[in-house]
N, C-alpha and C positions, 0 to 999 in steps of 0.2 A: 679852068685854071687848075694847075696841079698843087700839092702840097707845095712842093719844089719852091713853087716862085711868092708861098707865103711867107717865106723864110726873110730874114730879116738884110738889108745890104749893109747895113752897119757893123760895124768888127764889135765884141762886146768889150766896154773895157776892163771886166773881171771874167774869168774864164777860169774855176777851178772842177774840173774832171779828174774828180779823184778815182774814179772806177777805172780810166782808161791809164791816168798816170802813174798811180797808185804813189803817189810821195806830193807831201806837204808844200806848198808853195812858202816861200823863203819870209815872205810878209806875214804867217800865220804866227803865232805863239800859241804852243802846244803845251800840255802838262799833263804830268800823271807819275805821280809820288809809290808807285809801284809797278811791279813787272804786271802782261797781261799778256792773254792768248788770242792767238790768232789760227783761222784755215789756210793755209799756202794756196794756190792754182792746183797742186796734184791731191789735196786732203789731209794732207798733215795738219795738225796742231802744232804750231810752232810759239815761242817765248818772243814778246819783245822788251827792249830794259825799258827800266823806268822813264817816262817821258820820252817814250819813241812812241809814233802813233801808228796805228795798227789796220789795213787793209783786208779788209774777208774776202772771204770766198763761197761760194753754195758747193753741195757736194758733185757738181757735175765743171767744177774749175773755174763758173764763173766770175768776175769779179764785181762785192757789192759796194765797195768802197767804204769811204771810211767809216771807222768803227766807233761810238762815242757809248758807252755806257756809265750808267751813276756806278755808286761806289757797291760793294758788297763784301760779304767773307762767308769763308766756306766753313761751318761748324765740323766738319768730320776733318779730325785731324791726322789721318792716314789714309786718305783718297784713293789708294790705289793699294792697299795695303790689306788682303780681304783674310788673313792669318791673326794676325797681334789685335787681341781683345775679339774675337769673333768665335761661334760657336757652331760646330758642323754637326750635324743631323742627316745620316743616309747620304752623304755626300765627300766626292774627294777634291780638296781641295790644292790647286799646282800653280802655285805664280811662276812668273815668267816663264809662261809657258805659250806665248803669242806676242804679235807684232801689234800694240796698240797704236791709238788712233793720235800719237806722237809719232811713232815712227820705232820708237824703242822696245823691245823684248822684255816687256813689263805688264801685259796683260795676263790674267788670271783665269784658270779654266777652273768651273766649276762642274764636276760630273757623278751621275745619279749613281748608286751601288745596288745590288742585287736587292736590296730589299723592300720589300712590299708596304708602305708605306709614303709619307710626304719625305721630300730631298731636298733639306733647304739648308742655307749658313745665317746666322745673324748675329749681330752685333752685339758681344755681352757686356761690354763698357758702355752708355750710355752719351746719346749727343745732346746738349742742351740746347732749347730750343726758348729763349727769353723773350719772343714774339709768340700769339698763339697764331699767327700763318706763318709759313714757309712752303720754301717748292726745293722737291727730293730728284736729283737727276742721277743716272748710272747708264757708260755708256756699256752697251751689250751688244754681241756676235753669235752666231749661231755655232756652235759645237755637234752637232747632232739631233738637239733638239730645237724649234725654230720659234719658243714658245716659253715664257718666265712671267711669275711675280713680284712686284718691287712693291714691299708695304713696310707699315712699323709695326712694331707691338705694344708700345704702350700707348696707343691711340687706333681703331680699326681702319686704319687707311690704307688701303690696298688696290692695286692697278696691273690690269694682265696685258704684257706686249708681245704682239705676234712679228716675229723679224723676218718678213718675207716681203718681196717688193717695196713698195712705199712705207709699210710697215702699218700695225695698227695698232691702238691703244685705247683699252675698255677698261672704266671702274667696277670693282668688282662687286656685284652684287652682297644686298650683307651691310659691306661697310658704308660707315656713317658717313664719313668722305674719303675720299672722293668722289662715291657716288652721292654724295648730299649736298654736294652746291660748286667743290672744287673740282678745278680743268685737270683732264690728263691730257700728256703729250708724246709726239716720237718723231723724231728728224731723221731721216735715211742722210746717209754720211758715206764719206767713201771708203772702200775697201773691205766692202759686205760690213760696216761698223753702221746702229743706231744710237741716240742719244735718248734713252724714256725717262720720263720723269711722271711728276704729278707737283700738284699746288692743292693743300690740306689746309684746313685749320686744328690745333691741335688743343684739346682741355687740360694737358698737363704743359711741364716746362722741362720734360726731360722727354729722351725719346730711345729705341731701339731699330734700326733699320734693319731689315731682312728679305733675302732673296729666295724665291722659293721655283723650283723647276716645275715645270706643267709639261703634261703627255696626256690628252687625250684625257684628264684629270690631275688631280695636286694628289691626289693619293696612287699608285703607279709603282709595277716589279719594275727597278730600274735594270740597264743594261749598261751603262759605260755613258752615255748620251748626255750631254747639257749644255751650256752656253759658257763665253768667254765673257769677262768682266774687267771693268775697269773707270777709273777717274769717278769715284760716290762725291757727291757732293749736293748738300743741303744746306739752301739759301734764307735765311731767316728773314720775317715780314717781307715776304716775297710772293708776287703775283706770279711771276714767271720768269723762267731760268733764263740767268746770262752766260756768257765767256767762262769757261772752265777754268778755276782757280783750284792747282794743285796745291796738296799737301804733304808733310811728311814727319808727323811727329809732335807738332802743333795747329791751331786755326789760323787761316791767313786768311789777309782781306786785301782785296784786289780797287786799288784806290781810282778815282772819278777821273772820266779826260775831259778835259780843259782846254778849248780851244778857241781863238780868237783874234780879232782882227783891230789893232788902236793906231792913235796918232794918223805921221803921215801914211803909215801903212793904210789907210782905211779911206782919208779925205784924199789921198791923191787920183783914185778913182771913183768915188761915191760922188754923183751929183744929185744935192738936196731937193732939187725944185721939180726937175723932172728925171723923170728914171723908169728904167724896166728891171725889174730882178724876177728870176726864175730859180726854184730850188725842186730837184727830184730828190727823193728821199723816203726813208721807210719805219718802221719800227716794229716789235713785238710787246710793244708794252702792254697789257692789257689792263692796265690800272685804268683809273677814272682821274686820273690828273693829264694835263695836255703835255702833249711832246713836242715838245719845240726843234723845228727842224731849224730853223734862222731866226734872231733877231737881230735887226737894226736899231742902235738903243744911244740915247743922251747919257751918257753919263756924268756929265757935270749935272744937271738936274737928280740924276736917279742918287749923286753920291750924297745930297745934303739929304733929302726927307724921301730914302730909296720906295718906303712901301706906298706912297701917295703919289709920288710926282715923276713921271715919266714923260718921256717922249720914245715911242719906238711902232716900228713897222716887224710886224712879226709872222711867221707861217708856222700854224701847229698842227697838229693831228689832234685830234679832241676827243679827250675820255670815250668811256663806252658807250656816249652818244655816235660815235663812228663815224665823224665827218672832219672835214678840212674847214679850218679858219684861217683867213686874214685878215688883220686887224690894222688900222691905224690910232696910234692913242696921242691925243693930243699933250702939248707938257701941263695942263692942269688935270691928266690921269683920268680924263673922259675916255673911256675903252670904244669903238668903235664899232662893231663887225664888218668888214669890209664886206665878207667872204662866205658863207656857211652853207654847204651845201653836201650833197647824198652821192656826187658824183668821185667817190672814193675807193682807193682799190681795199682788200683782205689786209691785217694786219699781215708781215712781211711781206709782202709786194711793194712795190717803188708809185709813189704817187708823185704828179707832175704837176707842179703849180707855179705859173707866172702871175704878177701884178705891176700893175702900171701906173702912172699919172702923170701931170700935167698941170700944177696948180691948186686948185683946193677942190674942184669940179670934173675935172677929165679923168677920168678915173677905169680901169678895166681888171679885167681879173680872168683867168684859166685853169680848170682843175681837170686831169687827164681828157685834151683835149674841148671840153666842154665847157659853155657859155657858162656859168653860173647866174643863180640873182644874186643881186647884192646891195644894198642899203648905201645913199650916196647923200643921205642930207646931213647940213653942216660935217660933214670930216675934215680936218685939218690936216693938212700934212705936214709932219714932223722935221723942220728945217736945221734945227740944230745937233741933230747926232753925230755922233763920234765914234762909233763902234761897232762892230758885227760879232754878235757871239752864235759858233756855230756848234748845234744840236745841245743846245742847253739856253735855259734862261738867264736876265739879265743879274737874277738875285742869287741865281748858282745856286737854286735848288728844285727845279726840278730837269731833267734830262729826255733826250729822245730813246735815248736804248733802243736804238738801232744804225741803220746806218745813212748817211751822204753818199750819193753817187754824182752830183754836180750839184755847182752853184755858178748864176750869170749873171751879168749886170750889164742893161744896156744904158750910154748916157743920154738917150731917147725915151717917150713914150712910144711904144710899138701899138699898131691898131690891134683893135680887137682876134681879125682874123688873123695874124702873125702869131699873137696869145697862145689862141689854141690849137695852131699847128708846131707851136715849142712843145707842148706838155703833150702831141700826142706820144 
């Protein structure tokens, strides 16, 4: 028997493909009390307004669908601004002197001068950093040299990125962190543009960020050679970078999306008793709190005594334990594990998860194609909900930060082997 004919003959009666449609189905209620950023299909960075919901892309055009991230602000108040309050050393500095990864003639070349020594610019205004974590991102292009470091100075956090193919990113020996416990990163982006960053922890509450050129060594006769620069932005009590939040003059915060499904929008196709739901989906969260791709949630129950009494069906990606959960919680707030298991893709990748049932007993489950075990004594299933919150929780405080590529709902239980020919 082929995959083909595992496939289900029932029409689903939710069918949201946001990857492939890329726009919102008209039942959704969407929010987000500020602008945010998005990749186009060709690698732009483009703006969308407040409460428009925002579709990604990876840098080779494809689409990840949609995009849900918690709220943040970008403490450096001139993002792209690498002149006003900034301090050059053995270096020339040319804004708009390149096409950034907007599309606009607003990126900054920074290039080494003849002499014998370190070529670096930094920050002589200071950023405050009122968390002692945060994550420092700057997108960077090759100018001649194919090689940079991005650190601060008033704490030794420093990180060297090599912008060549996929790119690489090493903590630099020395410092306390990054190489003391904090991640570096670097996203190959289009139009020969990477994104490097790092996630520090910092002992002061004030900060200096600095770029420094590398040749073969940080001390080096320069020749004309460096990197192109653009969008600095440092994300306070931050594990890892979101969506690029410009600036110009002040700190801006890029507010939470909000997305959800009530009323008739929700019970005219949701059936309580039996049902199939599948959500593919991903994240970069690398916190230790779960990311909720989907919940199905009571909220007449959850509105009188919200921290105790639920009722909801939910699919999360779970802390640094690094697994997928599904959960049934009955309305007296018995959590359940439907679900828990190892068979999970790498943070950013798309993980594929269907669950099923049938009553209080029939019960099944799919994580990228794969059976899972999973725990089936006393579970109740949740017959009174009213609601789908998508990539955030029911209490609207924690989020997926990442993104939705589909969500389905069958008015069936599907067997086992249909399961996991959805999620491969």
């Amino acid at each position: 028997m082929t995959i083909k004919h595992l496939y289900p003959a029932v029409e689903p009666s939710l069918n949201l493909d946001f990857a492939n449609s890329k726009r919102l189905d008209p039942r959704i209620t969407f929010t987000r009390a500020s602008t945010g950023t998005y990749t186009d299909e060709s690698g732009i960075i483009r703006t969308a307004a407040a409460n428009e919901a925002r579709f990604d892309h990876d840098s080779d055009g494809n689409s990840l669908g949609l995009l849900i991230e918690e709220s943040r602000v970008n403490s450096v108040s001139h993002s792209s601004d690498f002149q006003t309050n900034w301090t050059n050393t053995n270096v020339l500095v040319v804004p708009n002197s390149s096409t950034a990864p907007d599309g606009t003639l607003t990126a900054t070349s920074i290039v080494d001068d003849t002499t014998n020594g370190e070529h670096t610019v930094s920050r002589s205004a200071y950023v405050t950093v009122p968390k002692a974590r945060c994550t420092l991102t700057v997108f960077a292009k090759p100018n001649g040299l194919t090689t940079f470091e991005l650190g601060t100075i008033s704490s030794t956090n420093l990180a060297r990125f090599t912008l060549v193919g996929e790119g690489t990113a090493t903590p630099v020996t020395g410092s306390t962190t990054p190489a003391g416990g904090g991640e570096v990163f670097i996203e190959k982006l289009a139009n020969g543009w990477y994104r490097c960053g790092f996630q520090a922890n910092y002992v002061a509450t004030i900060t200096y960020p600095y770029i420094r050129l590398y040749n073969s060594g940080t001390s080096y006769v320069g020749n004309g050679s460096g990197v192109y620069v653009w969008g600095l932005q440092m994300e306070n009590s931050a594990l890892f970078p979101t969506s690029y939040i410009p600036t110009s003059g002040s700190t801006v915060t890029r507010s939470a999306d909000l997305a959800s499904m009530t009323g008739t929008n929700f019970s005219s196709w949701y059936t309580p008793l039996e049902n199939t739901m599948s959500i593919d989906f991903s994240t970069i969260d690398v916190s230790a709190n779960s990311k909720p791709g989907l919940v199905i949630y009571d909220s007449t129950q959850g509105s009188s005594i919200r921290a105790t009494v639920e009722g909801a069906r939910a699919f999360y990606y779970v802390g640094t334990t690094n697994y997928i959960q599904v959960t049934t919680r009955t309305p007296q707030s018995v959590r359940r594990t439907f679900a828990g298991d190892s068979n999970y893709n790498a943070l950013g990748q798309i993980n594929k998860v269907a669950q099923a049932y049938a009553g209080s007993t029939d019960k099944g489950c799919a994580i990228n194609g794969a059976d899972p075990s999973f725990t089936t004594s006393a579970s109740v299933n949740p017959g009174n909900v009213d609601s789908m919150w998508i990539g955030r929780d029911e209490n609207v405080n924690t989020w997926l930060n990442g993104y939705i590529s589909r969500i389905t709902h069958y008015p069936v239980r599907l067997p086992d082997a249909t399961l996991q020919a959805l999620t491969l």
